[in-house]
C-alpha positions as CSV (number, residue, x, y, z in Angstrom):
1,X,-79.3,-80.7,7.7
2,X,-79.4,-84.6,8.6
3,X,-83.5,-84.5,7.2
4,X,-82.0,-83.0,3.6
5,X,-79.1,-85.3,4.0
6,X,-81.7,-88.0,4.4
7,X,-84.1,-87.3,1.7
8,X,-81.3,-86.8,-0.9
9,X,-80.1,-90.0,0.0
10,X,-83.9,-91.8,-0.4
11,X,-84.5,-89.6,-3.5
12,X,-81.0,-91.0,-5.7
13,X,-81.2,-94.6,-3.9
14,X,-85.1,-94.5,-5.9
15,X,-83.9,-92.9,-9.1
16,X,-81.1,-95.5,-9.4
17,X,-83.6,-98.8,-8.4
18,X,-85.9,-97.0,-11.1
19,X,-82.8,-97.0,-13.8
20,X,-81.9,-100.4,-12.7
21,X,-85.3,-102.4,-13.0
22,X,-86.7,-100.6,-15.9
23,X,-86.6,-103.1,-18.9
24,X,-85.2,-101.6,-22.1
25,X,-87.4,-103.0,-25.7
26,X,-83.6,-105.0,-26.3
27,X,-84.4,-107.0,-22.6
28,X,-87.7,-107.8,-23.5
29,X,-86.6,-108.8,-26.4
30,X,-84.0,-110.7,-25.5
31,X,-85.9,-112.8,-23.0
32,X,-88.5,-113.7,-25.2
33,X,-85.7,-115.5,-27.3
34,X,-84.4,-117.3,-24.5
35,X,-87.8,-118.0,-23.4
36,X,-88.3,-119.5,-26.7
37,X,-85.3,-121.3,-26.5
38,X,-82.4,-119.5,-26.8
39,X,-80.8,-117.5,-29.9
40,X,-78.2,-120.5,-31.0
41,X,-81.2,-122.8,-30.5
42,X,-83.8,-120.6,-32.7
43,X,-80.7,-120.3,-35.3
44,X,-80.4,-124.1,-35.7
45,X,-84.6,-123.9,-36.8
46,X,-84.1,-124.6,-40.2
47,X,-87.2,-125.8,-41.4
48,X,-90.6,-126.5,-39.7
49,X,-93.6,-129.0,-40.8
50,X,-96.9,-129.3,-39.0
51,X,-100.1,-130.9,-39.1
52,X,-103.5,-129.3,-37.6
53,X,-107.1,-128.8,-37.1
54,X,-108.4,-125.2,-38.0
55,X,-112.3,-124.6,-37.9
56,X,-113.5,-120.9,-38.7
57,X,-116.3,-119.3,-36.5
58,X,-116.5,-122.7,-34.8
59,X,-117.8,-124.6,-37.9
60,X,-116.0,-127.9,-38.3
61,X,-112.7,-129.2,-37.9
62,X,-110.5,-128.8,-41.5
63,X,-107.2,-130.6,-41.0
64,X,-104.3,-128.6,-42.2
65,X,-100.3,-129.4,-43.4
66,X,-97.4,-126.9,-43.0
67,X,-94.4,-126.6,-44.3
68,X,-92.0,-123.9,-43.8
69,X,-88.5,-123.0,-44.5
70,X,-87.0,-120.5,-42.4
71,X,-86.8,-117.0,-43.9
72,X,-87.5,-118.6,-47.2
73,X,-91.3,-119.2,-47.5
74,X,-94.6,-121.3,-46.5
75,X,-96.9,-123.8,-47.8
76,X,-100.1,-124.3,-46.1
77,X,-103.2,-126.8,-47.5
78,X,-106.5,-126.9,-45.7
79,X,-108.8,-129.8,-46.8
80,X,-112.4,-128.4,-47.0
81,X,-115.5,-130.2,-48.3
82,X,-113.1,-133.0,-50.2
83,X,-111.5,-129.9,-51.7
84,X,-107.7,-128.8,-50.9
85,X,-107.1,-125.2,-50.6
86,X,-103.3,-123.8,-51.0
87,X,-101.8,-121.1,-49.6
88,X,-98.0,-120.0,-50.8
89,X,-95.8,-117.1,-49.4
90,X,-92.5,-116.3,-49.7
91,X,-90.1,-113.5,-48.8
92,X,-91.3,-111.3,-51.8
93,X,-94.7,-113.1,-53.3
94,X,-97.7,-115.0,-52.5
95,X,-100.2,-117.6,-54.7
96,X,-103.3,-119.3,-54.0
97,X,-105.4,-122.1,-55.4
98,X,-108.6,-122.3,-54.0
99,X,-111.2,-124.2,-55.9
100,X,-114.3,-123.2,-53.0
101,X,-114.0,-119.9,-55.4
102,X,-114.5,-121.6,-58.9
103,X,-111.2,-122.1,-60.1
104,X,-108.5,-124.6,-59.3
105,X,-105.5,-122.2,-61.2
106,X,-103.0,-120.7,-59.1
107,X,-104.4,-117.2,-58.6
108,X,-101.2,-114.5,-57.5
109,X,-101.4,-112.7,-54.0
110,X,-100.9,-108.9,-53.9
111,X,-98.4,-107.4,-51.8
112,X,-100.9,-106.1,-49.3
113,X,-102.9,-109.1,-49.1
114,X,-99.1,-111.2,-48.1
115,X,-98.3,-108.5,-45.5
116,X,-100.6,-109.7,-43.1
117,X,-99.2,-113.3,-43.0
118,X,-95.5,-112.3,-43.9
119,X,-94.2,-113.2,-40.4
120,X,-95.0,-117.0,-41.1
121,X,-92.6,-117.6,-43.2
122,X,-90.2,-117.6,-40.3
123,X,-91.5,-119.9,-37.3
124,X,-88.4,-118.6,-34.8
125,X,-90.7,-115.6,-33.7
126,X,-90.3,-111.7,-35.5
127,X,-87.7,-110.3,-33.4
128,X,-84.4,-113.1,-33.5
129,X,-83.6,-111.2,-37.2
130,X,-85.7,-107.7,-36.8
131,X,-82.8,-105.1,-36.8
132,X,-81.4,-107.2,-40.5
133,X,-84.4,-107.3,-41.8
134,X,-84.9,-103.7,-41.9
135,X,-87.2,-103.5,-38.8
136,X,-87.2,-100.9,-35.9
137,X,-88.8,-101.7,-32.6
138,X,-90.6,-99.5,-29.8
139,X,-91.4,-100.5,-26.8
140,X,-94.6,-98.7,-26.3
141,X,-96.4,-99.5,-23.1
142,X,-98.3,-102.3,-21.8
143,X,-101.6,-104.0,-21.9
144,X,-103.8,-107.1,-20.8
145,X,-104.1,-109.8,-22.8
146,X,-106.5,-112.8,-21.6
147,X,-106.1,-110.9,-18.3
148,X,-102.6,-110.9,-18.3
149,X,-99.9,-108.4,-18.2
150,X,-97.9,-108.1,-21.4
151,X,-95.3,-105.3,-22.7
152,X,-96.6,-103.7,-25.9
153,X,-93.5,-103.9,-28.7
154,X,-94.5,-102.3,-32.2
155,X,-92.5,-103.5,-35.2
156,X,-92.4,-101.0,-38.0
157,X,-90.5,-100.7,-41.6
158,X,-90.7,-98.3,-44.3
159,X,-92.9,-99.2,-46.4
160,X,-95.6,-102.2,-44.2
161,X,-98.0,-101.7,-42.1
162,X,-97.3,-101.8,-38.2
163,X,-96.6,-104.9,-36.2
164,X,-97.3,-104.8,-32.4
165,X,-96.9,-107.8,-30.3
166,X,-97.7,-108.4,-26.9
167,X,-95.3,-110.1,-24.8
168,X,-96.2,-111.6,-21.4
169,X,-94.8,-110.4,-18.7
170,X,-94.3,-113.3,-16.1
171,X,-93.2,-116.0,-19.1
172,X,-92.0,-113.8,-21.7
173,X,-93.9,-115.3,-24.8
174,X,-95.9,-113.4,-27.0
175,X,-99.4,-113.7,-26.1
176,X,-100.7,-111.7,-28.9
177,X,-99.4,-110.0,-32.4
178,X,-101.9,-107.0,-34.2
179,X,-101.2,-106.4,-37.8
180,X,-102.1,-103.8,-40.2
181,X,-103.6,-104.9,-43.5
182,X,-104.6,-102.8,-46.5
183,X,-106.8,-105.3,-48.9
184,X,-108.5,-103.9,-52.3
185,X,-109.1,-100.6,-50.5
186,X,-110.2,-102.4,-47.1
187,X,-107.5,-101.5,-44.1
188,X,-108.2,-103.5,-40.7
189,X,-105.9,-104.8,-38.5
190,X,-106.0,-108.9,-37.8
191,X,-105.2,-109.8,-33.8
192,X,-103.6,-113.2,-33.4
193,X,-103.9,-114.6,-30.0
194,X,-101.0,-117.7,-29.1
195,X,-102.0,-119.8,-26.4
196,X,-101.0,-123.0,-25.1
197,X,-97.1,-122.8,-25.1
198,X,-95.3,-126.5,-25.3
199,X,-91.6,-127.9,-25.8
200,X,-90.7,-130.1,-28.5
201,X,-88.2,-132.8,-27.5
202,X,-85.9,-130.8,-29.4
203,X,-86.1,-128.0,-27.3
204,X,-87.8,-125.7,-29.1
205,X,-91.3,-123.6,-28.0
206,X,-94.5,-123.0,-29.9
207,X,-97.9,-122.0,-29.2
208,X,-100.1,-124.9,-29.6
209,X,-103.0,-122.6,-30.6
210,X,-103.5,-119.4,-32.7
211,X,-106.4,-117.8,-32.9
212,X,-107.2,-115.3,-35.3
213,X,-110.0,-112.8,-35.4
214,X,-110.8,-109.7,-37.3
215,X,-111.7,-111.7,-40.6
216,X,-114.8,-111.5,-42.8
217,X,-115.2,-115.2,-42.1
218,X,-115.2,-114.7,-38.5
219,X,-112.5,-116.2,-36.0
220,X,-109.8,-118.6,-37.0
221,X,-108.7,-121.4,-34.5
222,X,-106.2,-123.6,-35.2
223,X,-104.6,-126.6,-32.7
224,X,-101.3,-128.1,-33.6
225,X,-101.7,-131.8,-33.6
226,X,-97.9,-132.9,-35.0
227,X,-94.8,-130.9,-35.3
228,X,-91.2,-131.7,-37.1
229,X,-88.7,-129.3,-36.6
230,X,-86.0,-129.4,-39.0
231,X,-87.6,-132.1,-41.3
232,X,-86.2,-131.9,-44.5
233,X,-88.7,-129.9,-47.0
234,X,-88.0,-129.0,-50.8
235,X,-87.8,-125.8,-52.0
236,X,-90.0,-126.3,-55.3
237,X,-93.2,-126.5,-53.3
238,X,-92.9,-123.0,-53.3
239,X,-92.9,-122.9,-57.1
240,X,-96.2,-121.9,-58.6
241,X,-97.6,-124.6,-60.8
């Protein structure tokens, strides 16, 4: 009677330490924010500029501007060969002007070629606004990134292709985002690694690197070299020309 007693005991004590450690996707999620700096912090990120070097397949250095407004949209140029290249999304559409390709007219962006680069239009991670914006998240299992040990979240809305992002487990940031893309008939999914994590004297956190592979061109690095939180950033260079 005192053995049964005994392994009852040992058998509840382990279900309830099981119940009590397991992370739910909301903890995960939630510490990623704070890890990030906090979810009244990420709130006050109203606006985002940055400067930085981007080579592709480890050709040359291009220097690139940001400018972002939260929610709202992105502007990206990339100098190449003494030629600028723009790159415009917002919430519902995308334009591009890219003379490299013969023509220096604004050309539009379908939906499916913004979906892969939606999430940039908001620099305070996917998952502050997810529920609002219509998304549902899954924790679905975990995986090694870069050799280390990150929880597997998937992202998914009616209507886009699935987001899944990898979030570390010791420091909480996400280490790596996959993205579904469907392109003129062409699905793939583009990985983006985030690497070198760094505090702004504000307080806020960014990766200092993104690297981006599963492209035609080959892989994508770019290095931060200058960021301005909340520097002030008008709305018409979102308008096409």
């Amino acid at each position: 009677m005192q053995i049964t007693r005994s392994f009852i005991l040992a058998a509840s004590i382990s279900l309830f330490s099981t119940g009590a450690f397991a992370q739910t996707v909301n903890d995960i999620i939630n510490k990623d924010i704070d890890a990030l700096g906090g979810r009244d912090k990420l709130n006050s990120l109203a606006s985002l500029y940055q400067e930085s070097t981007t080579s592709i397949a480890g050709q040359q250095d291009m220097n690139s501007k940001t400018w972002i407004l939260s929610g709202k949209g992105m502007r990206a140029e990339v100098a190449v060969m003494g030629q600028n290249i723009v790159q415009v999304i917002t919430k519902d559409t995308g334009w591009m002007v890219n003379p490299l390709a013969g023509s220096t007219d604004p050309q539009p962006m379908t939906k499916d070629q913004i979906k892969p680069y939606a999430s940039r239009i908001d620099p305070r991670g996917p998952f502050l606004n997810y529920a609002q914006s219509g998304y549902t998240a899954t924790l679905v299992g975990s995986d090694k990134v870069n050799g280390a040990d990150c929880f597997k979240i998937k992202l998914t809305r009616t209507g886009d292709g699935d987001q899944t992002y990898y979030i570390d487990k010791s420091t909480y940031y996400i280490d790596k985002a996959s993205v579904d893309y469907n392109v003129q008939g062409q699905a793939g999914t583009l990985d983006i690694v985030f690497s070198d994590y760094a505090k702004t004297p504000e307080g806020y956190v960014f990766p200092n690197t993104t690297t981006i592979s599963g492209t035609p061109q080959g892989d994508i690095v770019s290095k931060i070299t200058k960021v301005v939180p909340n520097q002030s950033i008008d709305p018409t260079v979102f308008t096409k020309p």
